[in-house]
C-alpha positions as CSV (number, residue, x, y, z in Angstrom):
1,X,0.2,30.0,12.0
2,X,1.3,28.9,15.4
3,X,0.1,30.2,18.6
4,X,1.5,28.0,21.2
5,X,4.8,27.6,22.5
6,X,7.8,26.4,20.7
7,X,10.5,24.4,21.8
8,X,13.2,24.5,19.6
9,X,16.2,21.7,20.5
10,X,19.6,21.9,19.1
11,X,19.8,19.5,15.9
12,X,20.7,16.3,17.0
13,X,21.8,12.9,15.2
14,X,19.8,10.1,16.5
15,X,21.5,7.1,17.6
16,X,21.6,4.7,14.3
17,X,22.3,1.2,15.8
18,X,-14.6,-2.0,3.1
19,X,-14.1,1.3,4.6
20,X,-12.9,3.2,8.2
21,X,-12.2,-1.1,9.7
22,X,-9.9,-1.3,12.2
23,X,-6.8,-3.2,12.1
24,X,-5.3,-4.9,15.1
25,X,-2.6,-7.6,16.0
26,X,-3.7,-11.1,16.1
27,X,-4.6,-12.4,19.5
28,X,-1.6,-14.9,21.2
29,X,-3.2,-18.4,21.8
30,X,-2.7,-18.1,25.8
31,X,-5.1,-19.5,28.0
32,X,-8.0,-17.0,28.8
33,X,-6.6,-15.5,32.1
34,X,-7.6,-12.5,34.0
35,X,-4.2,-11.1,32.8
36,X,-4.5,-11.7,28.9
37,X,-8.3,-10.5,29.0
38,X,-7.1,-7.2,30.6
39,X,-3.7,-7.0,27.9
40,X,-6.1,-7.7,24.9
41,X,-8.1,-4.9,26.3
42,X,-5.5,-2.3,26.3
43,X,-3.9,-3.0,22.5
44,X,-5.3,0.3,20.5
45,X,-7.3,-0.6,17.5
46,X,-6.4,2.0,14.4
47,X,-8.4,3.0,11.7
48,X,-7.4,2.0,8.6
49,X,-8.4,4.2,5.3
50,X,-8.5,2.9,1.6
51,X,-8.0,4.9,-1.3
52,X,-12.0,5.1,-1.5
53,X,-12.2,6.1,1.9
54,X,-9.5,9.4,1.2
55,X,-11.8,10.4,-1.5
56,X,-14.6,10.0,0.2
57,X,-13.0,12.7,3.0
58,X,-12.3,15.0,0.2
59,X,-15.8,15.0,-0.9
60,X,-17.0,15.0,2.9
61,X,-14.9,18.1,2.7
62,X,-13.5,16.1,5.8
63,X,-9.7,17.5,5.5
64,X,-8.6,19.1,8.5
65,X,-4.6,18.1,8.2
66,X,-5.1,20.7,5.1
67,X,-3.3,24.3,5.6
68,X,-4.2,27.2,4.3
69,X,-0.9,29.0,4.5
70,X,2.9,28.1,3.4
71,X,4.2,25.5,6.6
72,X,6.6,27.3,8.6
73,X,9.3,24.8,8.8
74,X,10.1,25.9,5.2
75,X,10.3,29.5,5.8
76,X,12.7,28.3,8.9
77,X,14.4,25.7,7.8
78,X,14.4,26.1,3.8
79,X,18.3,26.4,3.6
80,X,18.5,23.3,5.9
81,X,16.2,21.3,3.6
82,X,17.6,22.4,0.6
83,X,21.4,22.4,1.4
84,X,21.1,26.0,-0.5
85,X,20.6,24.3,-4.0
86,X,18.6,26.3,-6.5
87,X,16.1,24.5,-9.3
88,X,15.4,21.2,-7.3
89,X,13.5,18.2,-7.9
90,X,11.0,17.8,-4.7
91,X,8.1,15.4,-4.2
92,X,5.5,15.6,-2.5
93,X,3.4,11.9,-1.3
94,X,0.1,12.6,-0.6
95,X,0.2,16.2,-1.6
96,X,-3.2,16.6,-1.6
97,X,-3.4,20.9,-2.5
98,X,-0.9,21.7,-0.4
99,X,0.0,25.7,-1.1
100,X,3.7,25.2,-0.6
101,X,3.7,23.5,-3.8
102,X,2.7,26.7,-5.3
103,X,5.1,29.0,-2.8
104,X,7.8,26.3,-3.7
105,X,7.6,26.4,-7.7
106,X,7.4,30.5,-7.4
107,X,10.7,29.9,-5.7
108,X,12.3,28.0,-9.1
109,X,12.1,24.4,-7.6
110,X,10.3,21.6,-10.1
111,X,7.4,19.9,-7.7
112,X,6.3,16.3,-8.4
113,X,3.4,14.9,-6.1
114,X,1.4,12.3,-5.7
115,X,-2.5,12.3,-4.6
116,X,-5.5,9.8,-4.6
117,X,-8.4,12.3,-5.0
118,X,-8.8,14.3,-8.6
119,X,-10.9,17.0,-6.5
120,X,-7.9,17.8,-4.5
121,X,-5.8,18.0,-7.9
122,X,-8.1,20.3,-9.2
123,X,-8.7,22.8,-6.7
124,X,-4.9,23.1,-5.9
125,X,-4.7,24.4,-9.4
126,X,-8.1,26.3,-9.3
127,X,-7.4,28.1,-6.3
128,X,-3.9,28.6,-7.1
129,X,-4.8,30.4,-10.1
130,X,-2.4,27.9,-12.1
131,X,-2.8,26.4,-16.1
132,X,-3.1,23.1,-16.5
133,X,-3.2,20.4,-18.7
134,X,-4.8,16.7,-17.4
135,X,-3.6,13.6,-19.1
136,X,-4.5,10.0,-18.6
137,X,-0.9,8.4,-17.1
138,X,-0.8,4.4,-17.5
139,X,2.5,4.2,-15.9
140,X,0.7,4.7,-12.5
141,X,-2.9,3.7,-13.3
142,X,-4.3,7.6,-13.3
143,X,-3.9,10.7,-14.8
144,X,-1.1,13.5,-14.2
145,X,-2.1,17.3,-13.8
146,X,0.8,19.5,-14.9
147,X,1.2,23.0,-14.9
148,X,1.4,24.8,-18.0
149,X,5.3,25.5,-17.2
150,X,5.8,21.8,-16.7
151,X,7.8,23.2,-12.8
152,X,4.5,21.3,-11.5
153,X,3.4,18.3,-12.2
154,X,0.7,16.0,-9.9
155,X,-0.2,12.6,-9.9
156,X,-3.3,11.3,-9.8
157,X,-3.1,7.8,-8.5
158,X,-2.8,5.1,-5.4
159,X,1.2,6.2,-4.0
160,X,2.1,2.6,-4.3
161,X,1.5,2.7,-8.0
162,X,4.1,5.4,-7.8
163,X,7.9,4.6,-8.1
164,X,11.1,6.3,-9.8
165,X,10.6,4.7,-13.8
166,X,7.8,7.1,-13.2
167,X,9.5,10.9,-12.4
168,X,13.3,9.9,-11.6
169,X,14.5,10.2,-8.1
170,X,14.1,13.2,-6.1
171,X,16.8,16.1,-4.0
172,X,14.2,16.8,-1.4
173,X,11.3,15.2,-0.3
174,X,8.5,16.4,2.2
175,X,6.9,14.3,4.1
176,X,4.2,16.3,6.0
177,X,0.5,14.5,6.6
178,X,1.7,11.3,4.5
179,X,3.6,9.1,7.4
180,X,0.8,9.9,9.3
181,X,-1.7,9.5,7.2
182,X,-0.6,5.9,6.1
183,X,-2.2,2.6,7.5
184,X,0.1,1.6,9.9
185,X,0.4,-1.9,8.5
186,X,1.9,-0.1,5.5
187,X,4.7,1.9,7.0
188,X,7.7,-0.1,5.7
189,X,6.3,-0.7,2.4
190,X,5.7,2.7,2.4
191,X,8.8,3.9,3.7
192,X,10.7,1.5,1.3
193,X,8.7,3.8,-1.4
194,X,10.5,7.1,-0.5
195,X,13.8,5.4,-0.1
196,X,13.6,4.5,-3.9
197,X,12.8,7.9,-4.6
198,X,15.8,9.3,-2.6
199,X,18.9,10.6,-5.0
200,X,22.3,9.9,-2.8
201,X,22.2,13.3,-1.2
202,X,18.7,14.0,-1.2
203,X,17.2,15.5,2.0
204,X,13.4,13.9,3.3
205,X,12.3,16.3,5.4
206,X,9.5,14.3,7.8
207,X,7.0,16.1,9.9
208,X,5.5,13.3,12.5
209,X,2.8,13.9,15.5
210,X,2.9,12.3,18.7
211,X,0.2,11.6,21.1
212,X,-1.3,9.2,23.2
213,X,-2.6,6.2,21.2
214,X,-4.9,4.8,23.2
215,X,-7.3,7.7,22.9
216,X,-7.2,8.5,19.6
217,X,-7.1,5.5,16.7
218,X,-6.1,7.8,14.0
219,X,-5.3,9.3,11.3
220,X,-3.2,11.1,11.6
221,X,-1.1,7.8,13.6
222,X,1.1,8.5,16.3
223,X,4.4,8.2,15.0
224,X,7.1,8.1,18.0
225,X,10.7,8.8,17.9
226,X,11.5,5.5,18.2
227,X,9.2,4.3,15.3
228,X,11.0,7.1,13.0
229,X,14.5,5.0,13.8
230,X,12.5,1.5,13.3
231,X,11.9,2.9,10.0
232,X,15.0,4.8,8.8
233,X,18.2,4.4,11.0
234,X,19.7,1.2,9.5
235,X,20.5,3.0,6.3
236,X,20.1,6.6,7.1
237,X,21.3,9.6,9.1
238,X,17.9,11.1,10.9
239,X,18.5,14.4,12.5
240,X,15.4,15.6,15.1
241,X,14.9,19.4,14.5
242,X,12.3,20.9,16.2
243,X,9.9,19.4,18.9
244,X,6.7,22.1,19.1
245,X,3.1,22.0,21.2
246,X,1.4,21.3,17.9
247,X,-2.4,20.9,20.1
248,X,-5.3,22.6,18.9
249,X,-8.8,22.7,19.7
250,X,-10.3,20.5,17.1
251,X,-7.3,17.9,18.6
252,X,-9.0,17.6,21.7
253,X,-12.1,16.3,20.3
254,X,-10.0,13.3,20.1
255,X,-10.0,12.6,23.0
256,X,-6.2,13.7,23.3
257,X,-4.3,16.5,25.7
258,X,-1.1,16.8,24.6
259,X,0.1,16.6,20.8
260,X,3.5,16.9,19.5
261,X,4.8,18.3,16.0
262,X,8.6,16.9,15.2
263,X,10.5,17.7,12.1
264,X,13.0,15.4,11.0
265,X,15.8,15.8,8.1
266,X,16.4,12.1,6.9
267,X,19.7,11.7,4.7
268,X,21.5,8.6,3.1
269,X,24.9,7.1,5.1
């Protein structure tokens, strides 16, 4: 739950107009000049994470971005996210054990998701007290845990094995620690993912953070305002929500002061 201050702004349309390496642009071919020396020194170098590497954090137990209670922002803004519709199709990428997948199905909605580790997978379902069956899945390369009900069903696999011959397209989807999470490199490919999986009036609710770069090389990325447009506003209607202090203390042990939680509601044209 949050302690710190919320700022709430009036919805808004936006303008539409090897493991743990380090990724960075390739150098220009100017001359070696105080000037260039000093610019090279101030591009930020971001980590980059392999599907090894996520797994590896699972068993590290190294998974702070997990929450242990139902994310506010669908007790707030459920009806908004929804458009009031009853028995939806919502999915989940990088869903990890999320609880609101649990809080979500309870409510009558069907939940797809996708995550890379099987220990996630399985202690969503342990510790959610859910049945199960486990299957192997060749269509993505990995299994599929589904809930005795079928209303939840998780994928087991790398997200860009993922696509919509798999489940179908989707009325919501949620996009909280997956932007983020994602190599930077990968961000349209990624994007271009979720926009496949997007019926024509499905809303993808995105939850970004914004901090300074330079101190902290991620993940969780920095993902600006302007990068969300970059990404969505050619073909889509983005709507900023909520802007709230989202810093805590383990935060600061990046190196960072100041950390911002946006919500975004992402819809077709």
């Amino acid at each position: 739950m949050y302690t710190k201050c919320v700022r709430v702004f009036p919805i808004r349309l936006l303008r539409t107009t090897p493991l743990f390496k380090k990724e960075m642009s390739s150098p220009s071919s100017s001359s070696d000049t105080e000037d260039s020396v000093v610019s090279a020194a101030k591009k930020p170098k971001f980590t980059v994470v392999d599907v090894d590497g996520w797994q590896k954090r699972w068993t590290e137990r190294k998974i702070g971005f997990h929450q242990e209670a139902v994310h506010p922002y669908w007790e707030k803004y459920m009806d908004n996210i929804l458009d009031n519709r009853e028995n939806t199709n919502i999915f989940f990428p990088l869903c990890g054990k999320s609880v609101d997948i649990k809080w979500l199905s309870d409510k009558g909605h069907n939940v797809v998701g996708v995550e890379c580790s099987a220990m996630a997978l399985e202690e969503f379902f342990e510790e959610q007290k859910v049945e199960y069956t486990k299957e192997t899945a060749e269509e993505v390369k990995g299994s599929l845990f589904q809930s005795k009900d079928g209303k939840i069903k998780l994928y087991c696999c790398d997200i860009y094995d993922f696509n919509k011959d798999v489940a179908g397209q989707f009325d919501v989807i949620w996009d909280r620690a997956s932007l983020v999470a994602i190599n930077r490199s990968d961000r349209v490919k990624y994007t271009d993912l979720l926009k496949g999986l997007m019926k024509p009036e499905c809303c993808l609710a995105l939850v970004t953070l914004e901090y300074d770069e330079t101190k902290y090389a991620g993940p969780p990325h920095n993902v600006s305002e302007d990068q969300v447009m970059e990404l969505y506003d050619k073909t889509h209607s983005v709507k900023l929500v909520e802007t709230l202090d989202g810093l805590k203390e383990r935060h600061k042990n990046w190196g960072i002061s100041a950390l911002e939680e946006k919500l975004y509601l992402i819809r077709k044209i």
